[in-house]
C-alpha positions in Angstrom: 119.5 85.4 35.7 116.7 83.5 37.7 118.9 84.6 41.2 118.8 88.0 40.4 115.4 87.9 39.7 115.0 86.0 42.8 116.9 89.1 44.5 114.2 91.7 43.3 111.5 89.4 44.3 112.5 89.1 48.0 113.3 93.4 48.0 109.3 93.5 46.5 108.6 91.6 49.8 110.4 93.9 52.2 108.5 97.0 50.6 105.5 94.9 51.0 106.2 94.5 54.6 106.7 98.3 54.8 103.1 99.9 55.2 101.8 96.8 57.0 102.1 98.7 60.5 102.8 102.2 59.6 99.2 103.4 60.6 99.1 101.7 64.2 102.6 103.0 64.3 101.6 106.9 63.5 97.9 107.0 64.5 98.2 108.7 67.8 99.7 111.4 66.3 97.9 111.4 62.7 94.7 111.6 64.3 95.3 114.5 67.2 96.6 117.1 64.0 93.8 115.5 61.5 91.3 115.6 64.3 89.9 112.3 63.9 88.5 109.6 66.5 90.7 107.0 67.5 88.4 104.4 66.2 88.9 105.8 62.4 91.9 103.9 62.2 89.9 100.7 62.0 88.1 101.9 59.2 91.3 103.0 57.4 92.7 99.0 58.1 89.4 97.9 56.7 89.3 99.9 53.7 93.0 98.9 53.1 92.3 95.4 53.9 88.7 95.4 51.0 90.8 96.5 48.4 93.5 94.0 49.6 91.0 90.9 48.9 88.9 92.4 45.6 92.6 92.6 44.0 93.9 89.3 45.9 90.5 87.6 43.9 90.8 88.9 40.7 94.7 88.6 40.9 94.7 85.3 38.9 93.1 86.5 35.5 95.4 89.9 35.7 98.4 88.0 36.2 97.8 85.2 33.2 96.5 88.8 31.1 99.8 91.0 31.6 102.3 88.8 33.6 103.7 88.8 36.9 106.4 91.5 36.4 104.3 94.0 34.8 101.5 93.1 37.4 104.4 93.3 40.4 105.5 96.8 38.8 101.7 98.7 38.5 101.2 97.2 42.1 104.3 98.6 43.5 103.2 102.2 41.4 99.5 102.1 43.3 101.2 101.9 47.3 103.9 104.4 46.5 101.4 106.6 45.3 99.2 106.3 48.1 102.2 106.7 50.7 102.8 110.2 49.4 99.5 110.8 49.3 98.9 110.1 52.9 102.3 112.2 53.3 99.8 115.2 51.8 96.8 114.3 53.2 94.8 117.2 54.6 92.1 115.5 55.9 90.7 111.9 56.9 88.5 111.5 53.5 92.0 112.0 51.8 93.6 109.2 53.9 90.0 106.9 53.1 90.4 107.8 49.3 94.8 107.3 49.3 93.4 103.5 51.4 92.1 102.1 48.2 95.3 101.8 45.6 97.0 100.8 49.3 95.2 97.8 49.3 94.7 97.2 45.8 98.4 96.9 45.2 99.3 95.2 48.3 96.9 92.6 47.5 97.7 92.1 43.9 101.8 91.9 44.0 101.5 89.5 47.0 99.2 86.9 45.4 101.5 87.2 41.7 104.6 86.8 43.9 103.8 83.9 45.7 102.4 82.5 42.8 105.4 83.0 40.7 107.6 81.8 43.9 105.6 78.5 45.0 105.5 77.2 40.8 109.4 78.1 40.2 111.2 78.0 43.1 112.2 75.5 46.0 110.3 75.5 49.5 113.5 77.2 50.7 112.7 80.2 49.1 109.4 81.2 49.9 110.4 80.7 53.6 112.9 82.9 52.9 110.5 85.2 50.9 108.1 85.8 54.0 111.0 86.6 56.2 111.9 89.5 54.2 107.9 90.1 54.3 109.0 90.2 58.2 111.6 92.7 57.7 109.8 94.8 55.8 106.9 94.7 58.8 109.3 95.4 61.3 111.5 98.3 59.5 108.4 100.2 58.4 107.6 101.2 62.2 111.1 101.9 63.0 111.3 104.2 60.5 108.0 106.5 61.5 109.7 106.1 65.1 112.9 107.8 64.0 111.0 110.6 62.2 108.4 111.0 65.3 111.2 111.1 68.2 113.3 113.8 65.8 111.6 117.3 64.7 109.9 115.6 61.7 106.3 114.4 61.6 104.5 111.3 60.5 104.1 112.9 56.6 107.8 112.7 56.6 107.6 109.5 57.7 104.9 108.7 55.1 107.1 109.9 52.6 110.1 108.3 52.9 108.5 104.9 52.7 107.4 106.1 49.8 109.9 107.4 48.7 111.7 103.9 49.1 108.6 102.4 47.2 109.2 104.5 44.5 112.9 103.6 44.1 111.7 99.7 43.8 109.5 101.0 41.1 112.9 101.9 38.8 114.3 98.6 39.7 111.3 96.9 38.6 110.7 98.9 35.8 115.0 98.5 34.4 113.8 94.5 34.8 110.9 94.2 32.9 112.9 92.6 30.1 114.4 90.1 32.7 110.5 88.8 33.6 110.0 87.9 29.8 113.8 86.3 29.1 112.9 83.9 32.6 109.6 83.3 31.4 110.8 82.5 27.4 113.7 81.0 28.5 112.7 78.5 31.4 109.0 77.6 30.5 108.2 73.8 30.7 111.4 73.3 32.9 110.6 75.1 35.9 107.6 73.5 37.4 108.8 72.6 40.8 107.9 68.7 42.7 105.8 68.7 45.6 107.1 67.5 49.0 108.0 63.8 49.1 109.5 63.8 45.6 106.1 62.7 43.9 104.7 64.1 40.7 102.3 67.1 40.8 98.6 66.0 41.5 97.0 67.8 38.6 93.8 68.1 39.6 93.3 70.6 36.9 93.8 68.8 34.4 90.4 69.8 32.6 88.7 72.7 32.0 87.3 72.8 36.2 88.7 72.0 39.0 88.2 68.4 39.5 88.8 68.8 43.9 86.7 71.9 44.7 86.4 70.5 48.2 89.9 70.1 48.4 89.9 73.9 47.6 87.7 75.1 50.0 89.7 72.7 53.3 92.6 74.3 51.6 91.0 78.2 51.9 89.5 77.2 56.1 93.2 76.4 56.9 94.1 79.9 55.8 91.5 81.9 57.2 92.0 80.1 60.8 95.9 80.6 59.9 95.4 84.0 59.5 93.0 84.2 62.2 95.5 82.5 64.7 98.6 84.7 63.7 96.4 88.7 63.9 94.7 87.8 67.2 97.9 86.9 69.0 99.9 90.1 67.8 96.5 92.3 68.2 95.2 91.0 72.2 98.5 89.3 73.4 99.5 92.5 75.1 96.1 92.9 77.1 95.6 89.5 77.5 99.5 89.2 79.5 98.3 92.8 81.4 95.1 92.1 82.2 95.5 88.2 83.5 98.7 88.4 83.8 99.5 91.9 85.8 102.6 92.4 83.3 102.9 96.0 82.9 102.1 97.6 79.9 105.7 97.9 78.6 107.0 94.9 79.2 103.4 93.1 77.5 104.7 95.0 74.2 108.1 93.8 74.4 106.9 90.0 74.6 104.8 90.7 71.7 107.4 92.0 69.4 109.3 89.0 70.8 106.2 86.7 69.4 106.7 88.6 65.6 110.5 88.1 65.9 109.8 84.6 66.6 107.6 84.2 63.3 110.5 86.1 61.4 113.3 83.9 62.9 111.8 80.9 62.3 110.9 81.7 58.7 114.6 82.0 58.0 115.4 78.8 60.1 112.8 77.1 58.0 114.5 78.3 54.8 117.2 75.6 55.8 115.3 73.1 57.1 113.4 72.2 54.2 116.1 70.8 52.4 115.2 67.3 55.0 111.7 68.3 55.6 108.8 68.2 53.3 106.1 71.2 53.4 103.4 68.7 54.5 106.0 67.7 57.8 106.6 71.1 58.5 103.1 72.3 58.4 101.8 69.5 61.0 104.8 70.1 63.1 103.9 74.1 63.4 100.5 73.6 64.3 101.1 71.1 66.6 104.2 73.5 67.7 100.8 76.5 68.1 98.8 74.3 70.2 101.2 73.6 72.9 101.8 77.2 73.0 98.3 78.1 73.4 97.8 75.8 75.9 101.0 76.9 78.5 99.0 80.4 77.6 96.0 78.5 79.0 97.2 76.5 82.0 97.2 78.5 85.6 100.7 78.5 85.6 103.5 81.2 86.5 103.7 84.0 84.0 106.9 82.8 82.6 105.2 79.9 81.1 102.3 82.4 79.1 105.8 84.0 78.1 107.3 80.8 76.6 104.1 80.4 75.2 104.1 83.4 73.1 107.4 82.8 71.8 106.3 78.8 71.0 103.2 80.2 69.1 105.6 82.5 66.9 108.1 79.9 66.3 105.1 77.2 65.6 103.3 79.6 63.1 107.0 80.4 60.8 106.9 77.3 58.9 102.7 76.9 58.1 101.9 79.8 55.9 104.6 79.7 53.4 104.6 76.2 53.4 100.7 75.8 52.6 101.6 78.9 50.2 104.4 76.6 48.4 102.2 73.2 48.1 99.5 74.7 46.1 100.7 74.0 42.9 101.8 70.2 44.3 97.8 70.0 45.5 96.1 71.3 42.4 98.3 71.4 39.6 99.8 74.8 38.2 96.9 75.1 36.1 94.4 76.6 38.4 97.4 77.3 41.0 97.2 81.2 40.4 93.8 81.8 40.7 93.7 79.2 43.7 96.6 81.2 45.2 94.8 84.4 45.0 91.7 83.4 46.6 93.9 82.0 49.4 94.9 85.6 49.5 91.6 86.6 50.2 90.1 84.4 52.6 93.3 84.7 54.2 92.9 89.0 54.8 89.0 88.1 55.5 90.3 86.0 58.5 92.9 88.7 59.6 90.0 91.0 59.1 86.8 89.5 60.7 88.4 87.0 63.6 90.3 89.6 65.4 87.6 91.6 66.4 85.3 88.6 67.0 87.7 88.1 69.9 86.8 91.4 71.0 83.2 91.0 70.9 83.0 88.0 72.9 85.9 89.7 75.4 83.5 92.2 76.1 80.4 90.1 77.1 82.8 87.7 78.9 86.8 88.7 80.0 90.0 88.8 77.8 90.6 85.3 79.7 89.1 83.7 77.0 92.3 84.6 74.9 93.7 81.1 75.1 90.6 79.3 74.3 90.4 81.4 71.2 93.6 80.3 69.7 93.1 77.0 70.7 89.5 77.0 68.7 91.4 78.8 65.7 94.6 76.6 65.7 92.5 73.5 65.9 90.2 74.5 63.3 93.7 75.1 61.1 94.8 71.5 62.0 91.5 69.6 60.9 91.3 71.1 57.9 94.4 71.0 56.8 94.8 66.9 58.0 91.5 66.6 55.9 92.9 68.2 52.7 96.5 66.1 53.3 94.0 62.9 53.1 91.9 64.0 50.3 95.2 64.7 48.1 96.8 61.5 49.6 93.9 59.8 48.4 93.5 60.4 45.0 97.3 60.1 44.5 96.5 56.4 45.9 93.3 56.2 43.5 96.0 57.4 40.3 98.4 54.8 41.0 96.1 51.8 40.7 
């Protein structure tokens, strides 16, 4: 029973994946019939993104009031609806309006699924659960391609994803009853151990939470995670034409290499962790990032900034669902939900806000500065994360004597 709900789980994730790039994907074309500004787009992603972090923060307390599967299941209901409503939309205040349940569902069903993933299920598995997130990502473009390069338009293209929403709503509806019999069934037993085989660190065992700085290293790592992984995808194409003199094409082709190396890696992960702890794997990523950003940075022969591309995606697979997977380990399962969904915010307000910082400053200064960004970002992800690894490592030392 738990593997086939483990089955719907990772088909929630691909239709999570889904919307991610459909508006970047279709924009050129919404906006010319709609008759909006190119720059409108970023207010659709940010309007997306605001409901993505109000539901990401309140996702905790909605989860422990109706339950993941119900949660998962109104979630799911929200995007599909606002798919086919952008399918419909007759104007840009239609698309603004449809942005809201977008987010608000996206945001809610990711931070109840990892939740329910990192407390009940091996490290293996939420690896595995973000590569389907990958899939997802990269078949939702593919499938507005297909519909713009035929006689079809983007509300076709719209619809169909939502359409395919929609159809994970029945399957998620026909196993409600299969959330409960897991729940009633395997409660007590299925708390997982944290890496190294030691017992949880509960430090929730009262009413607070006994680490709150702990929390708050644990929420920097994600927003400079977050940070890292959005500025690369978003500027690594004008970074590699601009500095580089790549042409245009060939820039976009390295950077969907970069995704496919996250992707890849996610479901080489999967297998690793059956040797390798989360803590090893996280360390060895961002360590993995660095050298990447710093054959970006070198004045070496474009072939290395290539590599280094590839190095970053490869180096960033393993950290997120990893530090996604120890936070019950870290703070006990407890708090873990509501923990998890604030790392669902801060981690959208990085992919929000640092992005476009990059901008700013590129403007004043050059797009040269590309490498020295992610090397300030990944950096800022390692030394918060080593300092949260020796404040947990700490008080497990201060438990046993």
């Amino acid at each position: 029973m738990s593997t086939l709900l483990l089955l719907i789980i990772y088909l929630a994730f691909i239709s999570l994946g889904l919307p991610d790039s459909l508006i970047g994907a279709s924009w050129p074309v919404m906006r010319q019939e709609l008759g909006a500004p190119i720059g409108m787009a970023g207010l659709l992603s940010m309007m997306v993104t605001a409901g993505t972090i109000v539901s990401s923060l309140v996702s905790g307390f909605v989860v422990s009031r109706f339950g993941t599967g119900r949660v998962t299941l109104a979630s799911c209901i929200m995007t599909a609806a606002a798919l086919i409503g952008f399918s419909y939309a007759p104007s840009i205040a239609w698309l603004i309006v449809c942005a809201i349940p977008l987010g608000l569902g996206g945001g809610a069903v990711d931070a109840a699924l990892n939740h329910y993933v990192a407390a009940r299920y091996k490290a293996h598995h939420m690896s595995w659960l973000h590569c389907f997130w990958g899939i997802g990502a990269t078949a939702g473009p593919m499938i507005m391609a297909a519909y713009l390069s035929g006689n079809a338009s983007w509300r076709e293209g719209y619809f169909a994803v939502g359409s395919i929403q929609f159809a994970l709503v029945i399957i998620l509806f026909v196993s409600l009853p299969l959330w409960g019999y897991i729940a009633k069934h395997h409660s007590g037993g299925t708390e997982r151990q944290p890496s190294g085989g030691q017992e949880p660190h509960d430090l929730t065992a009262g009413s607070k939470l006994k680490n709150a700085r702990g929390v708050k290293y644990a929420l920097a790592a994600f927003l400079f995670y977050c940070g890292v992984e959005t500025t690369v995808g978003l500027w690594g194409s004008s970074y590699l034409v601009r500095v580089h003199g790549l042409p245009a094409e060939e820039a976009a082709l390295w950077v969907s290499i970069y995704y496919a190396g996250i992707t890849i890696g996610r479901f080489i992960t999967g297998f690793i962790t059956f040797k390798v702890s989360n803590l090893l794997l996280i360390r060895t990523g961002q360590i993995m990032t660095f050298v990447g950003g710093l054959l970006l940075l070198l004045p070496l022969p474009p072939g290395f900034a290539l590599s280094g591309l590839l190095m970053i995606g490869l180096g960033l697979a393993p950290i997120y669902p990893s530090m996604l997977h120890e936070t019950p380990a870290r703070f006990g399962e407890r708090h873990a939900g509501k923990i998890m969904g604030y790392q669902m915010a801060v981690a959208y307000t990085g992919t929000t806000l640092l992005p476009p910082f990059l901008g700013v400053l590129a403007g004043y200064t050059t797009i040269g500065i590309f490498p020295l960004y992610i090397l300030f970002l990944v950096a800022g992800m390692l030394l918060f994360s080593e300092i949260l690894n020796f404040l947990i490592k700490g008080r497990s030392e201060e438990g046993q004597t």
